[in-house]
Structures are given as C-alpha cells and as structure tokens.
ZARO-8140 format. One line per 2 residues: number of its first residue (from 1); their letters; for each residue x, y, z of C-alpha. Coordinates in nm, 2 decimals, always signed. Layout:
N
NUM	A	X,Y,Z  ... .
! end
This chain:
89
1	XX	-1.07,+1.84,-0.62  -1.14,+1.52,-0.46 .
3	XX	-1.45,+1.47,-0.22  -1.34,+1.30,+0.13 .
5	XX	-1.58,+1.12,+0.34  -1.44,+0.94,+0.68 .
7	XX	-1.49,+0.63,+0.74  -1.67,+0.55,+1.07 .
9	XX	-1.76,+0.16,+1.04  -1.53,-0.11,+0.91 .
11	XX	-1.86,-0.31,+0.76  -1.86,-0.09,+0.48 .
13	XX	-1.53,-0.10,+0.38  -1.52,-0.22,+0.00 .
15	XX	-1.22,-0.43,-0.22  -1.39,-0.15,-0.51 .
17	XX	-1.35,+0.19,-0.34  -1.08,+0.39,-0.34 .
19	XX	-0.95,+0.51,+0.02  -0.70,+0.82,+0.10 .
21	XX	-0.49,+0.72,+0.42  -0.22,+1.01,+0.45 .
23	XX	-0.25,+1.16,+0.14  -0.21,+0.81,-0.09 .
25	XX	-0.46,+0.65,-0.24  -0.53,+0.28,-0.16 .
27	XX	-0.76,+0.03,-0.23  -0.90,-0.19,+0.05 .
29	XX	-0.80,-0.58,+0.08  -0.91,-0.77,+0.33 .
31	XX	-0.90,-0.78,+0.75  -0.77,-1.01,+0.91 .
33	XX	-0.89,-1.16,+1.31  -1.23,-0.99,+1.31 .
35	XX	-1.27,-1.12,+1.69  -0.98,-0.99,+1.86 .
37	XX	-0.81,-0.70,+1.74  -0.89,-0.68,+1.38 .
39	XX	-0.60,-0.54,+1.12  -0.69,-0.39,+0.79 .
41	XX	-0.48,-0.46,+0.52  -0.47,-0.18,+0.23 .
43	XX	-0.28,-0.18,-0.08  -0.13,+0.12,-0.27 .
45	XX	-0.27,+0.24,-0.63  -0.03,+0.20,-0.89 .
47	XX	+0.19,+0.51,-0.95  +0.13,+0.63,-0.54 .
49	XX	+0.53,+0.68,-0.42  +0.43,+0.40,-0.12 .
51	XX	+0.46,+0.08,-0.29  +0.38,-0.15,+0.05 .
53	XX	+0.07,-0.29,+0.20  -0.05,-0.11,+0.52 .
55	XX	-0.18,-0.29,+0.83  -0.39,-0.04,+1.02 .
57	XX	-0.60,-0.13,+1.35  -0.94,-0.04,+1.44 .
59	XX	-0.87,+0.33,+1.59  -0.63,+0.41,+1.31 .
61	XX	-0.85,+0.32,+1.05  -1.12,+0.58,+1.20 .
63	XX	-0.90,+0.86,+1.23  -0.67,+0.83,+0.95 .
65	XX	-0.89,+0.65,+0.64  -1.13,+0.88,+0.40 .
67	XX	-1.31,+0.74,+0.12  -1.25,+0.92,-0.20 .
69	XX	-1.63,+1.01,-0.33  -1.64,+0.87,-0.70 .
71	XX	-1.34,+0.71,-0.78  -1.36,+0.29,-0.81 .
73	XX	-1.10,+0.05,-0.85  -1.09,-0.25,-1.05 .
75	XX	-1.11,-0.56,-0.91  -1.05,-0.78,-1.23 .
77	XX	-0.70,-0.89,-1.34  -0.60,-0.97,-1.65 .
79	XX	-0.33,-1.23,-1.75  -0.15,-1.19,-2.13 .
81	XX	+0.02,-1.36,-2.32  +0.31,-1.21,-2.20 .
83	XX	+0.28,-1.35,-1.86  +0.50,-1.65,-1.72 .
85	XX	+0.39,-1.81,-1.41  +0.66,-1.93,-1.19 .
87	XX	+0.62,-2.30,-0.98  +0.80,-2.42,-0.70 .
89	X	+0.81,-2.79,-0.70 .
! end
C-alpha cells in the first residue's frame, strides 16, 4: 500500500518524486508565472490511463496533490539507435 503525504508548499515540489493527483500517478514538471497566479504542470507515468499533462493552480495543487512516500522517477532519457529525430527546416 502506498504511503500518501499532502503537499502543503509548492517549493518542495521535485521533477524526481512521484505525485498521486486523483488516483494517477504523475511526475512533476515545471510551473509556470511564479508571480501572478502560478500553474503547475504535471505529466502522467507511463501505463496511467490519462495520457495528458495537467495544469493545476495554487489551491488545487494543495487539496488535490499527495506525494507518494518512496517511489522516484527518473529524470534521465535515453536515445537508441532506434531513434529518428525529425527537423523542420
């Protein structure tokens, strides 16, 4: 079982934590206008049925974000062979 903590201060929101926001687990990417009304963009996990970003304000954030105790994400990618990356000129 998962151990849910509540997040009560934006500062200490981190890009390698793992957040639950209704039941699916995000990972934290960056805010955006931290004067004025400050928006905090989260990104979905891989294999969470919500595949969108999520824009929350300050007041959502404190009543609807938990931090999941002991679960990281990883913040390195990795590129393959594989991968083709595609240029607009």
């Amino acid at each position: 079982m998962m151990q849910l903590n509540r997040v009560y201060d934006s500062t200490l929101l981190s890009r390698s934590k793992t957040y639950s926001i209704e039941g699916i687990l995000y990972r934290y990417l960056y805010c955006t206008d931290k004067i004025k009304a400050p928006k905090y963009v989260f990104s979905p996990l891989a294999g969470q049925r919500r595949t969108a970003d999520l824009e929350l304000n300050r007041l959502k954030l404190y009543t609807r974000v938990y931090e999941v105790q002991g679960m990281s994400t990883n913040r390195n990618t990795t590129v393959t062979s594989d991968a083709v990356q595609m240029s607009l000129f």
